[in-house]
N, C-alpha and C positions, 0 to 999 in steps of 0.2 A: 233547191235554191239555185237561182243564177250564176255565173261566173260575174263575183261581184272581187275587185282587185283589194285587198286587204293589209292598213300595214301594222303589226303589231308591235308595238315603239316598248321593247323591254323585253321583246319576244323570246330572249335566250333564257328569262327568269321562269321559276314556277308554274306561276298561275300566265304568264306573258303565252310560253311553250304550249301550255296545256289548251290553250286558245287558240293557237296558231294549229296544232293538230284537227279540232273539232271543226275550225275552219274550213278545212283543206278538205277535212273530209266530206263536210257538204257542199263540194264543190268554187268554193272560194279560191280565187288565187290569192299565196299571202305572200307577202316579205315580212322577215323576221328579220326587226331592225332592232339593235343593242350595240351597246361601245363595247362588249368582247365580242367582235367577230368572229373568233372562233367556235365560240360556244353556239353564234347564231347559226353559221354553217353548217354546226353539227346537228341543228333541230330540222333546215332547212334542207338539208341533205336527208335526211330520214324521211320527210314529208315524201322528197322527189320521189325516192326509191320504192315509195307504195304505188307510184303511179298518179301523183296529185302534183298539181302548179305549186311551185315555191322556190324563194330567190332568199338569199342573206345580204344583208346591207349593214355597212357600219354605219352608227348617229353616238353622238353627243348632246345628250339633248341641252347639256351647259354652254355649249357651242354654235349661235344663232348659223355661222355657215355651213356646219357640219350637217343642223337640221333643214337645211335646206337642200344643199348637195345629196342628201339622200332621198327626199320627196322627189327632189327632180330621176334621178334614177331608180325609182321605182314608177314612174309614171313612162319614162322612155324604155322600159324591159316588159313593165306588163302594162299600163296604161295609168290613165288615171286612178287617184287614189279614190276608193266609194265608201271605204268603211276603214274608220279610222278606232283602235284602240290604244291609249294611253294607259302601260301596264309596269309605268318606274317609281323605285322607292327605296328612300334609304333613311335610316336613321342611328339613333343610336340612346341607350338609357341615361338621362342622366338629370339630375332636379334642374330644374330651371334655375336658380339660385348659380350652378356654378357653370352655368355655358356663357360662351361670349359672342362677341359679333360675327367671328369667323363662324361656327358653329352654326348659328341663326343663318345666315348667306348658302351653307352648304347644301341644308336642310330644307331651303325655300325654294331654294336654284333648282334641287332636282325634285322634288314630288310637287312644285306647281309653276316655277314660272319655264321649267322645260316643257310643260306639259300647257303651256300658254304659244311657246313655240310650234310647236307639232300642228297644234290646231289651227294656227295661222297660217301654215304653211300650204294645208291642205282646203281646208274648209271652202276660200271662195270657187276651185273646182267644182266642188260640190253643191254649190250654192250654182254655178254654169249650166254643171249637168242638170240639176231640178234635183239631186236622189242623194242621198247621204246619210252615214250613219256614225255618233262621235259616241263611246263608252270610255269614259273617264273611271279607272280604279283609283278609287280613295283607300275608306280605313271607316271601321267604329269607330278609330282614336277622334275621330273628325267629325262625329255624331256626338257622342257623350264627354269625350276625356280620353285620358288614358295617363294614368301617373308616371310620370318621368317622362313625357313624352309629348310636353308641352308645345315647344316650336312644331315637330312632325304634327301635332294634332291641328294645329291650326292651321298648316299648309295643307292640308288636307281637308278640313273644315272649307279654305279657298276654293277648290277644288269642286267643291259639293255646291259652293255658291254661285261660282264661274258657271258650271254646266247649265244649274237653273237659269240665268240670265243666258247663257246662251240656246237655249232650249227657246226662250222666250223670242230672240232675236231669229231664230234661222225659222221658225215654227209653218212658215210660208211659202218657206223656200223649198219644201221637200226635205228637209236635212231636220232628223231629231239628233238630242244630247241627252246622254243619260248618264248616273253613275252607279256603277257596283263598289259597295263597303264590305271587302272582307271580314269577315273576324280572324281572331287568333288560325293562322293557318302558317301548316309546314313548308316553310318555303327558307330559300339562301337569308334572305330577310330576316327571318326571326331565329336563324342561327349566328347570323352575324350579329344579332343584338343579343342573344344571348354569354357570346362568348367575353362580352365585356363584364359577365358575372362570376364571382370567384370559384362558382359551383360546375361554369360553361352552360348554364340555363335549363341544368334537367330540372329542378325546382319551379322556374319559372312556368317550362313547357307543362309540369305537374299538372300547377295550380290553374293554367287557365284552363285545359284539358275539364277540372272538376269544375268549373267553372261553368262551361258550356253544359247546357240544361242536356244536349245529345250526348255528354259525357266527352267526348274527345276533340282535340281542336280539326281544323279542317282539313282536308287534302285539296292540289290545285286542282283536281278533277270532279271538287263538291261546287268549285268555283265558278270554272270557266261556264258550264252551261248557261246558268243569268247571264253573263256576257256575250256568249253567241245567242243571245234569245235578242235582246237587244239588238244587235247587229241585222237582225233577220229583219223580212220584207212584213215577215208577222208583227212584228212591233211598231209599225208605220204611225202606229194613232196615240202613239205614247214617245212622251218626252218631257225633259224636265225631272225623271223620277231617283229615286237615291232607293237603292233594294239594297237589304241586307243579305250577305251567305253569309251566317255566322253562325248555323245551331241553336240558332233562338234564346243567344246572350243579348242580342241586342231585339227587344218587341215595338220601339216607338220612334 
């Protein structure tokens, strides 16, 4: 692969990390951007130490300045941004019935309209260059449902719809958009929604485990390859598309 500049906007999470590695290692420079800095450093610092391009940057992506002050300094450290992954998410269990507005805002802010930032931030570059590559992480919850998980499911549903339309917009420009739907996968994510269950969510982590036709939920390293597939020069003639990694819970 080319030395294409990479920023993985969540890069210190699971499936964020495990991207940023697969990256580096085919030769991609990445920044590994996330609001714990420290944790981005310590991904990005491990990258360096194999002998692969890689910087740490803090972003908020709730923060329109924060997401921009970080595009700009990864574009002044390694260049322009070519390959953009959107890899934040946060939510939390609970019936739609007892959340409120605050909840709804939190929910929205961070797994789509931060992830509406990021892309604005970067995209008309790449629309400059002629060459671009946008991989949007969703969610099944954002395909089918997911009970208790109603606001996340629909911001994430966003997410799936945003890309298509933007897929549809840049389709000329050299620049596809795509999105990867994890399934149930072990990540900070589905521990911290677990821990809102009285059990700490080994039940939950159980039941989707039996769930999953492959019998167990995912790892970020079942994940990240669709997403470095997309990112690649291989994937030029595809966009628009929603791929599931989830063990063949989700087939339509």
């Amino acid at each position: 692969m080319d030395r294409r500049v990479s920023l993985i906007v969540g890069g210190a999470g699971g499936i964020g990390s495990e991207v940023a590695r697969q990256l580096a290692a085919r030769g991609r420079a990445v920044a590994v951007a996330d609001v714990d800095f420290v944790a981005a450093d310590e991904v990005a610092g491990a990258i360096a130490a194999r002998g692969e391009e890689a910087m740490a940057v803090a972003i908020d992506v709730a923060d329109p300045v924060s997401v921009q002050a970080a595009a700009a300094e990864v574009a002044s450290r390694l260049g322009p941004v070519e390959i953009l992954i959107n890899s934040v998410g946060w939510d939390r269990l609970i019936p739609f019935v007892d959340t409120d507005e605050d909840f709804w805002a939190r929910v929205i802010e961070l797994n789509f309209t931060g992830m509406l930032r990021t892309t604005q931030a970067v995209v008309p570059g790449m629309v400059q260059h002629g060459w671009g590559r946008v991989v949007n992480v969703a969610s099944d919850a954002g395909r089918v449902g997911s009970s208790l998980e109603s606001v996340y499911s629909g911001a994430k549903g966003g997410v799936i719809a945003f890309t298509k339309t933007l897929a549809r917009e840049l389709a000329r420009k050299g620049v596809t958009a795509n999105t990867v739907c994890p399934g149930p996968t072990d990540t900070a994510l589905l521990s911290a929604v677990g821990e809102t269950l009285p059990d700490g969510g080994e039940k939950l982590v159980g039941s989707l485990g039996r769930a999953v036709p492959m019998g167990r939920i995912a790892n970020p390293s079942d994940v990240a390859p669709a997403i470095v597939f997309f990112a690649s020069e291989q994937a030029g003639f595809i966009t628009g598309q929603t791929l599931s990694a989830s063990g063949g819970l989700t087939m339509a």
